[in-house]
C-alpha positions in Angstrom: -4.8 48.9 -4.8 -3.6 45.4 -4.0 -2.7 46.2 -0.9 -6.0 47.8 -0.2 -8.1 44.2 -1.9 -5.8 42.3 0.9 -6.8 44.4 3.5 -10.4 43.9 2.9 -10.2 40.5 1.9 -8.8 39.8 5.4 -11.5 42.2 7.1 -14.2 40.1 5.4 -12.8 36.7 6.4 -12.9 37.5 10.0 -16.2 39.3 9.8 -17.4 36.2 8.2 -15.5 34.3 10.8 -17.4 36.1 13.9 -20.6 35.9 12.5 -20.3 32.2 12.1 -19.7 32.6 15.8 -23.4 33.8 16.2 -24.7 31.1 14.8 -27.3 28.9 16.9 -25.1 25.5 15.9 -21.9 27.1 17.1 -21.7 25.4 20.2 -22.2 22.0 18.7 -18.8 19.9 19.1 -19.4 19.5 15.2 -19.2 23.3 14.4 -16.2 23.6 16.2 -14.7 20.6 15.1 -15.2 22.1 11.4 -13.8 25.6 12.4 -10.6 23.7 13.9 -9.7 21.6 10.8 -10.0 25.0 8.5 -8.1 26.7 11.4 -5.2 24.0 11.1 -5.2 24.1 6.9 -5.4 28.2 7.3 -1.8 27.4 9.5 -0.3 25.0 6.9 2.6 26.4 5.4 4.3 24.8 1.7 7.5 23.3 2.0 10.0 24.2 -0.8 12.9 22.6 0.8 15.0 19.5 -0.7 14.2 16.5 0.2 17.2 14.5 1.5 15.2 11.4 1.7 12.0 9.6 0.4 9.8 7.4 1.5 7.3 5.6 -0.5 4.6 3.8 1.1 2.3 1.5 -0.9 -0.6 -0.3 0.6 -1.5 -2.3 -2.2 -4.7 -2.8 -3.3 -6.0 -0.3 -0.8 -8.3 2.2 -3.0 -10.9 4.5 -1.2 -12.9 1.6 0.0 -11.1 -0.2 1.2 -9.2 2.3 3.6 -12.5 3.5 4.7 -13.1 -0.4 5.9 -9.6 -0.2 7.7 -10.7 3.4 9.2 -13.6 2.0 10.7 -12.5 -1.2 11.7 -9.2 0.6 13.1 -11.4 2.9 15.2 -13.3 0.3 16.5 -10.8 -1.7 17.5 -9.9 1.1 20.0 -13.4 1.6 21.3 -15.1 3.9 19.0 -17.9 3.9 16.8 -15.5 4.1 14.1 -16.7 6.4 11.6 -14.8 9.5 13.1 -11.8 7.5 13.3 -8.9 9.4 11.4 -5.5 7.2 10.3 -2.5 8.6 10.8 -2.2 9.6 7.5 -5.4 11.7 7.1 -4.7 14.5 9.6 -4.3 17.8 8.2 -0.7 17.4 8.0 -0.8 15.8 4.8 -1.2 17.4 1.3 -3.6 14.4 -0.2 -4.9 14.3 -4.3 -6.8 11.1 -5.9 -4.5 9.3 -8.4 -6.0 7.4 -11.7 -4.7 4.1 -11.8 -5.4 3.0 -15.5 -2.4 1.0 -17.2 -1.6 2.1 -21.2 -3.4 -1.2 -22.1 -5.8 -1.9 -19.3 -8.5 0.3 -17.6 -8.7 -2.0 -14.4 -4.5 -2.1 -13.8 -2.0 -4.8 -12.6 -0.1 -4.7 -9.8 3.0 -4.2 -11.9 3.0 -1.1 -14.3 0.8 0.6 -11.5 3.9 0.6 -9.1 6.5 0.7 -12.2 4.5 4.0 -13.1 5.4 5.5 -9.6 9.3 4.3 -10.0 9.6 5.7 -13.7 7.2 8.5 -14.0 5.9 6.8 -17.6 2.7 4.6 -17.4 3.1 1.0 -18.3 1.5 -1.9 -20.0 -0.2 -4.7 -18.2 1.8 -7.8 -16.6 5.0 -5.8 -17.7 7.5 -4.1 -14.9 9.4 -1.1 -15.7 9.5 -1.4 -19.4 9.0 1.6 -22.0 5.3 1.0 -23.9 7.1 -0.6 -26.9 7.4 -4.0 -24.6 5.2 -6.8 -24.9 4.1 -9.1 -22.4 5.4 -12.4 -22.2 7.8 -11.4 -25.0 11.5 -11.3 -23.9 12.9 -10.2 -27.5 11.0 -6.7 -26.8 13.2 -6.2 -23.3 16.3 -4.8 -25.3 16.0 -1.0 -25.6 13.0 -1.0 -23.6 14.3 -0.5 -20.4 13.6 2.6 -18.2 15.3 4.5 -15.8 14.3 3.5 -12.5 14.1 6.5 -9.3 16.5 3.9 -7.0 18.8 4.0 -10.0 18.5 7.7 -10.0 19.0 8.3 -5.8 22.2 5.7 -6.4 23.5 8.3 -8.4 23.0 10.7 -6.1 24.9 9.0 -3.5 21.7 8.2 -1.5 20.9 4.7 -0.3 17.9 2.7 -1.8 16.0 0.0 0.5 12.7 -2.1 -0.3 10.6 -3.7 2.3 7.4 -5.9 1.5 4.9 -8.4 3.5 4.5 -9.8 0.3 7.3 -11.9 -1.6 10.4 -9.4 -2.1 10.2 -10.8 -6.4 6.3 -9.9 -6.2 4.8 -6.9 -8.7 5.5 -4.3 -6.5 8.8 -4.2 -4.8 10.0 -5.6 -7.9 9.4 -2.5 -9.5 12.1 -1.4 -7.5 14.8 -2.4 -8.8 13.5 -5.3 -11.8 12.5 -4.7 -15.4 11.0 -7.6 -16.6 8.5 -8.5 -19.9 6.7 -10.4 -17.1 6.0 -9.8 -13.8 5.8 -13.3 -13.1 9.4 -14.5 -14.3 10.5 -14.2 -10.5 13.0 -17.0 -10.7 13.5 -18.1 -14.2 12.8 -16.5 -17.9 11.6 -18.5 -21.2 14.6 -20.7 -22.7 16.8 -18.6 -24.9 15.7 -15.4 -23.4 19.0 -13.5 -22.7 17.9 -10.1 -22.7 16.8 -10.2 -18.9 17.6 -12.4 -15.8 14.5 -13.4 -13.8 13.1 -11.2 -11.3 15.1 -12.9 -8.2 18.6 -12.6 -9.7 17.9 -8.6 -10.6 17.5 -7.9 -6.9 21.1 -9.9 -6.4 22.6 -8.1 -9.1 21.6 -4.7 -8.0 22.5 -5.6 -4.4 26.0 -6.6 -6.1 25.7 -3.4 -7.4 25.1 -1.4 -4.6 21.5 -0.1 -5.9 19.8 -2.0 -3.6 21.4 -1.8 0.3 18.2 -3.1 2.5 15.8 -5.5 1.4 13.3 -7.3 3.6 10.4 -9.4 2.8 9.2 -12.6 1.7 10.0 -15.1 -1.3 12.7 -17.6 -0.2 11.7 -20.0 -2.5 12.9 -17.7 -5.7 16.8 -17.7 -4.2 17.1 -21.2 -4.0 18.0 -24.5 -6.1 15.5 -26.9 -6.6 16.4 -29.7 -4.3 17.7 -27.6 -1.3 16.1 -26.6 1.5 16.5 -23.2 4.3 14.8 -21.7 7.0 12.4 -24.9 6.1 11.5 -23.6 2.8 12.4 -25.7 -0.5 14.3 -23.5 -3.6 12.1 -23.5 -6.8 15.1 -22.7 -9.3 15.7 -24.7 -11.8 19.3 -23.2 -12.9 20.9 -24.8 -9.8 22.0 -20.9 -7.9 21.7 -20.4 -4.7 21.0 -16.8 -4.5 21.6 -16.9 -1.0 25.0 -17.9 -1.0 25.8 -15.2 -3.9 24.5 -12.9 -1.9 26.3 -13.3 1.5 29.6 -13.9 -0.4 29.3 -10.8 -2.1 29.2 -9.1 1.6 25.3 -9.2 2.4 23.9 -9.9 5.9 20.9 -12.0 5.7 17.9 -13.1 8.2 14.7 -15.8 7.8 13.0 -15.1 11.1 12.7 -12.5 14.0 15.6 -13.4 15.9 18.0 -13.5 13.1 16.4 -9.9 11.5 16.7 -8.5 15.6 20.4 -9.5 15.4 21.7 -7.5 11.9 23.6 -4.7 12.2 21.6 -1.7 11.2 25.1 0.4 11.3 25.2 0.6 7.3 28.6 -1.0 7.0 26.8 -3.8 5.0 24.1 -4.8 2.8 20.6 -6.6 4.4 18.5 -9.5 2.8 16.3 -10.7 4.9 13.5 -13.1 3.5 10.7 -15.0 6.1 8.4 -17.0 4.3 9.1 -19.3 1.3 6.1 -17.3 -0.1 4.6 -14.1 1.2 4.6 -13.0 4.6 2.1 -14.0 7.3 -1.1 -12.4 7.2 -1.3 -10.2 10.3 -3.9 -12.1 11.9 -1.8 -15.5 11.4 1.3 -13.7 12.4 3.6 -14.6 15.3 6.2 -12.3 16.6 8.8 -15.2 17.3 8.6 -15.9 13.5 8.0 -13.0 11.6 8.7 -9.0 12.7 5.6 -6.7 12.0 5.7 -4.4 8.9 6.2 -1.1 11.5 9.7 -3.1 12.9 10.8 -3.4 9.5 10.0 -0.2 8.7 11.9 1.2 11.6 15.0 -1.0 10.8 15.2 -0.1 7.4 15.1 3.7 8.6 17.7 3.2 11.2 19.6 1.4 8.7 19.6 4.1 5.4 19.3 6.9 7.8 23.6 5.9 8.5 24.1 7.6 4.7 24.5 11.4 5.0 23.1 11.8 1.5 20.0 10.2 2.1 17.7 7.0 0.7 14.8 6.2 -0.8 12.7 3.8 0.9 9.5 1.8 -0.7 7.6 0.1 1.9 4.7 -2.4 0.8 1.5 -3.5 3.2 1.3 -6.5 0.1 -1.3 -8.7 1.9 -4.2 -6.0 1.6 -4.7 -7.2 -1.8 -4.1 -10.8 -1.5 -7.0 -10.7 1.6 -9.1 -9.0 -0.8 -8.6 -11.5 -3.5 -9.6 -13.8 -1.0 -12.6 -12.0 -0.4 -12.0 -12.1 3.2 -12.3 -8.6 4.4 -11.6 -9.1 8.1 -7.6 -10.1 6.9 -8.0 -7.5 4.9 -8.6 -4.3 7.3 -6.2 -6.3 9.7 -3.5 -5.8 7.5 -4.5 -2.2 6.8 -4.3 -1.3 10.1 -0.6 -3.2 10.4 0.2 -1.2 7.4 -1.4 2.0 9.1 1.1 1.2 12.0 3.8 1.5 9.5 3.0 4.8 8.4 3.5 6.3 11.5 6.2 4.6 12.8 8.1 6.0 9.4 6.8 9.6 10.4 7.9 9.5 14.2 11.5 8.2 12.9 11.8 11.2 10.2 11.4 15.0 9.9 9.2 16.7 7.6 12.0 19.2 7.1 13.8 16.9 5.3 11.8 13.5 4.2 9.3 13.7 1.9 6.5 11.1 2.7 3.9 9.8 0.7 1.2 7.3 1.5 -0.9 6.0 -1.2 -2.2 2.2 -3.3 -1.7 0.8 -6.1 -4.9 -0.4 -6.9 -8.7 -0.8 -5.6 -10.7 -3.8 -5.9 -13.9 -4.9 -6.5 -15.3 -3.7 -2.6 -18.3 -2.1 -2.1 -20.8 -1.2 0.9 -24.4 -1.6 1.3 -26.6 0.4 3.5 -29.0 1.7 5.2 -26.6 1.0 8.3 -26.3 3.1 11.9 -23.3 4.5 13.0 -21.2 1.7 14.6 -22.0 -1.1 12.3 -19.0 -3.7 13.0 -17.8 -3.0 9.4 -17.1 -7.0 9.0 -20.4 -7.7 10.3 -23.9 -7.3 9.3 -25.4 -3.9 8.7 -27.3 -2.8 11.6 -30.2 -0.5 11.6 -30.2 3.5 12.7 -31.3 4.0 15.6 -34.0 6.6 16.2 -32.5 7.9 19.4 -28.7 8.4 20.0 -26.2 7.9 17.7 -25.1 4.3 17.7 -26.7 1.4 15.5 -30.4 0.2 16.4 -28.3 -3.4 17.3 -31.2 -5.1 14.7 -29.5 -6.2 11.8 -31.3 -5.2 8.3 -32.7 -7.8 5.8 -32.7 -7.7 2.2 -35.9 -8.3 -0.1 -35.6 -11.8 0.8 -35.9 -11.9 4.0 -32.2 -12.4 5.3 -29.2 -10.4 6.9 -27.1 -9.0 4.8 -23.0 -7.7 5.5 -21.9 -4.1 5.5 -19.2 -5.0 3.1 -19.4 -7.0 -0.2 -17.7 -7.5 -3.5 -18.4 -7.7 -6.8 -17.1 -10.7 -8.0 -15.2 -13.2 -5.6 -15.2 -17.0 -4.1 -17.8 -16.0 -2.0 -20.3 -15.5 -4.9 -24.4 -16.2 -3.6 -24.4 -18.1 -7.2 -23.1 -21.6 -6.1 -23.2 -24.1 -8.9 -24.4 -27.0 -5.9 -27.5 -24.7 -5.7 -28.0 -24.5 -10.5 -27.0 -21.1 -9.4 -29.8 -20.1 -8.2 -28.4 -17.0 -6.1 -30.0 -17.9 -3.4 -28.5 -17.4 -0.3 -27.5 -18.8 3.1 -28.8 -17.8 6.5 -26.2 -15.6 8.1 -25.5 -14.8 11.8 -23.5 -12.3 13.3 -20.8 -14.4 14.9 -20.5 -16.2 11.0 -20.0 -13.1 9.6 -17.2 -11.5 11.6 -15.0 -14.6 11.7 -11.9 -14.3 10.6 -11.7 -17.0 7.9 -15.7 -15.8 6.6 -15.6 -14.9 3.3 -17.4 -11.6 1.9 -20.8 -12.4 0.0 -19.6 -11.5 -3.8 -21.8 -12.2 -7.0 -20.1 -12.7 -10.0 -18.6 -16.9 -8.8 -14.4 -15.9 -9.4 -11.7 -18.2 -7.7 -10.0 -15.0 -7.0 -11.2 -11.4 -6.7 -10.7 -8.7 -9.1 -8.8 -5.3 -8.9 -11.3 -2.4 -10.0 -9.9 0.6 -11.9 -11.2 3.1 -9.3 -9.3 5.8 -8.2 -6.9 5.6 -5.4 -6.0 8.8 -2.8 -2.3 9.5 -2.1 -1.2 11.7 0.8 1.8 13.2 1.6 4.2 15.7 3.9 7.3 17.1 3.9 9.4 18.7 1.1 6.9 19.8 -2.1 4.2 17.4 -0.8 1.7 20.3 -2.2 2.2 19.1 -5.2 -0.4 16.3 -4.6 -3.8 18.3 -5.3 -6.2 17.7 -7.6 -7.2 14.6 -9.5 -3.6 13.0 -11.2 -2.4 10.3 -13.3 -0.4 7.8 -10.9 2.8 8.7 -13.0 3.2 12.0 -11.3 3.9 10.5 -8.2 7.6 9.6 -9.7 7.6 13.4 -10.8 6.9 15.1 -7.7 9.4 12.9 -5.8 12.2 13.5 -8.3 11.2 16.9 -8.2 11.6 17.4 -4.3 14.9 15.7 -4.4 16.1 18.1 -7.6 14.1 21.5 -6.9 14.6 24.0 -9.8 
C-alpha cells in the first residue's frame, strides 16, 4: 500500500510538473527561473555527518533589512538593478530559519547575551556576557556560580582549535562572548574596585590564550592591552592596573601583529598562538579602509582558516562583520551596506576554503535595528538614494524621484530613531525638513533621515535569518529562539 501511495505520489508530481509546462507563462525567464530553484531544493540532500569544524559567522546588527539594503546595494555595485541580486549565502545551498532575538530581560536585545546565547545555548540578560540568568548587571558579587559553559571551552576539550576574528574591538560584545563572562559587557579593561570574582574583559582573552582556549585572535582594541601612559602601533593603553597585555602575551609564546604587513608576515603553520590587534578602537570602516594599514575581513578570515585548519581535530571559528551595527547607529546607511558587502566577501571566502562534508557553516546577526524602507519606488532605486518612481514601460525606475505630502524628495531607506532625526531643536522641532538632492543623499558621510532625535540609533527586536550548510545545517527551519543556534552546532560536532 505504501509503496503503491509513493508511486502515485511521484506520478502526480510529474504530471503536475508537465502540465506546468503547458502553461502560456512557461516560457517567461521567470517561470523557469522558479522551476530551477525548486528543481535545485528537490536535489538537496541532508547531511548527517560530523562536523569536524565550525564556523560561526556574525554580521552584527544585520537583521532582514538591513541585508536586503546590502543585497541591493551589492548587486548594484556590479551593474544590476539590484533587486535580483542573491549573496553568497542565499543560494539554495543553504538550510536558512528566522531566529528571535529577544534577551530574558529585554524585548529589543544587546549585543552581548544575543551572541553569549549562540556560545551557550541559554538566553541571557541584558549588558551581561555569558552569565547564567541569576547575574545582575553591573553587579560583580553575582559572577560566582554564574558562569556558563562556553562552545570554545567545549571544542578545547575536544582537542579542536578555537579562533575569533572581529572588525570591531576584539573586548567588544560579541567576540567577547567567545571566550569572556563578564556582569558587564563594558568592563573590557578593568572591573569595579574590590571585584575579584572576574578579571576584565581584556585580560580573559590573555588568560584563555595562556590557556590554550583561544589560538587565533584578530581584530581591533589595542587600547584595552596597554598601560596607561604607553604607547604602540601609535595607540595609547587605557589600563589603569599598569599590565601590558601585550608583553604577557608574547612572553607566554603568542605571535602578534598591528597592521597589514606585520599580520602578512605570521606564521599561519599553527606552531604558535596569534594576536593581532589594528586599531586602538575598532577597525576601519570599509569605506575608510586602507589595505597598507588594515587587512579586509575576507584576508582574516582566510588566515584564520589556514591557521586552525593545521589541527587534525578541527576548530571553531567566530567571525564578526562588527561595523554594520556601529554604521547603523550612526545612521549612515551607505557605511553600512559597504560593510555588509565586506562581510558578504567573508562568507564566501570561508566557504571556498572549507568543505561542506566536514564544516558546518552558518551565517546569521545578532540584532536588527531600527531600518526601514519607504515606497512606492521602481526597480533600481540606488538603495542610498532617493526613491525613484516606476516606470510605466520597462523595468527600471522612472529616474523622477518621488515627493512626500510636502512637497520634497524623500530616501529609500530611513530609520526610526537616529542623529539624523527631521525634528531639529534649531528649527522648535518643527519636523520640517531640508531640501534633498540626489548627489546629498548618496554621500558617504550623509546621514539617513530618522525621526525620533537619538545621538545614536537603536537596535530593534526584529527577527534575524540564519543560514547554513554542511553537517546537520537542516536543522535551521522554522522560526527559533537564537539559543538553538549553540544546540545545533554542538549537535553536529556530537551526533547521537
Amino acid at each position: 500500500m505504501l509503496r503503491t501511495l509513493k508511486v502515485s505520489t511521484l506520478a502526480l508530481a510529474a504530471a503536475t510538473a508537465a502540465q506546468a509546462q503547458d502553461l502560456p507563462q512557461a516560457g517567461s525567464d521567470w517561470f523557469t527561473a522558479g522551476q530551477a530553484h525548486i528543481d535545485a531544493l528537490l536535489a538537496r540532500q541532508p547531511n548527517t555527518g560530523r562536523a569536524k569544524n565550525v564556523i560561526l559567522l556574525i554580521a552584527d546588527g544585520n537583521g532582514v533589512g538591513t541585508n536586503y539594503a546590502t543585497r541591493l546595494f551589492d548587486g548594484q555595485q556590479k551593474g544590476m538593478l539590484g533587486e535580483e541580486n542573491v549573496l553568497p549565502y542565499e543560494t539554495t545551498d543553504f538550510h536558512s530559519a528566522l531566529v528571535k532575538t529577544y534577551n530574558i530581560n529585554a524585548q529589543t536585545p544587546d549585543s552581548a547575551p544575543t551572541a553569549g546565547s549562540m556560545n551557550t545555548g541559554v538566553k541571557q540578560r541584558f549588558n551581561l556576557i555569558n552569565l547564567g540568568e541569576n547575574a545582575i548587571h553591573d553587579d560583580c558579587g553575582t559572577v560566582a556560580g554564574n558562569e556558563l559553559k562556553l562552545f570554545s571551552e567545549m571544542a578545547t576539550e575536544m582537542g579542536k582549535s578555537v579562533g575569533v576574528v572581529s572588525t570591531a574591538r576584539l573586548t567588544h560584545a560579541t567576540p567577547a562572548a567567545v571566550y569572556a563572562k563578564t556582569a558587564n559587557r563594558n568592563w573590557e579593561d578593568s572591573v569595579p574596585e574590590g571585584c575579584t570574582a572576574q578579571k576584565d574583559i581584556a585580560g580573559q582573552l590573555i588568560d584563555a590564550m595562556a590557556a590554550g582556549t583561544i589560538d587565533f585572535a584578530v581584530g581591533g582594541g589595542l587600547r584595552h592591552f596597554l598601560p596607561e601612559g604607553t604607547e604602540r602601533a601609535g595607540t595609547g593603553g587605557r589600563r589603569k592596573d599598569g599590565v601590558n597585555l601585550i608583553d604577557e602575551a608574547t612572553g607566554n609564546g603568542a605571535q602578534f601583529a598591528t597592521d597589514t604587513a606585520s599580520f602578512n608576515a605570521l606564521n599561519l603553520d599553527g606552531s604558535a598562538p596569534v594576536l593581532a590587534l589594528f586599531d586602538g578602537s575598532h577597525m576601519k570602516y570599509e569605506a575608510d579602509r586602507a589595505d597598507d594599514g588594515e587587512p579586509s575581513l575576507a584576508d582574516m578570515t582566510r588566515a584564520a582558516i589556514e591557521y586552525l585548519s593545521q589541527n587534525e581535530n578541527g576548530y571553531y571559528l567566530e567571525i564578526e562583520g562588527g561595523r554594520v551595527d556601529h554604521a547603523n547607529h550612526d545612521g549612515n546607511l551607505a557605511r553600512a551596506v559597504r560593510d555588509g558587502v565586506a562581510f558578504a566577501e567573508a562568507v564566501a571566502m570561508a566557504d571556498a576554503l572549507t568543505d561542506d562534508a566536514d564544516t558546518l557553516l552558518i551565517v546569521t546577526a545578532d540584532h536588527e535595528h531600527a531600518i526601514a524602507f519607504n515606497g512606492y519606488c521602481g526597480r533600481g532605486t540606488d538603495i542610498t538614494g532617493l526613491c525613484m518612481g516606476v516606470s510605466q514601460t520597462g523595468i527600471k525606475h522612472s529616474n523622477e524621484a518621488l515627493t512626500a505630502a510636502d512637497g520634497l524628495p524623500y530616501t529609500v531607506a530611513g530609520y526610526l530613531n537616529g542623529a539624523g532625526s527631521i525634528l531639529r531643536d534649531d528649527a522648535d522641532w518643527s519636523g520640517a525638513r531640508p531640501e534633498l538632492t540626489q548627489a546629498e543623499a548618496t554621500d558617504i558621510d550623509y546621514l539617513q533621515e530618522a525621526l525620533i532625535p537619538m545621538t545614536s540609533e537603536t537596535h530593534s527586536g526584529e527577527d534575524v535569518a540564519v543560514y547554513a550548510k554542511g553537517p546537520w545545517s537542516q536543522l535551521f527551519d522554522g522560526t527559533i529562539e537564537q539559543n538553538v543556534i549553540f544546540h545545533v552546532m554542538n549537535y553536529a560536532v556530537n551526533p547521537k
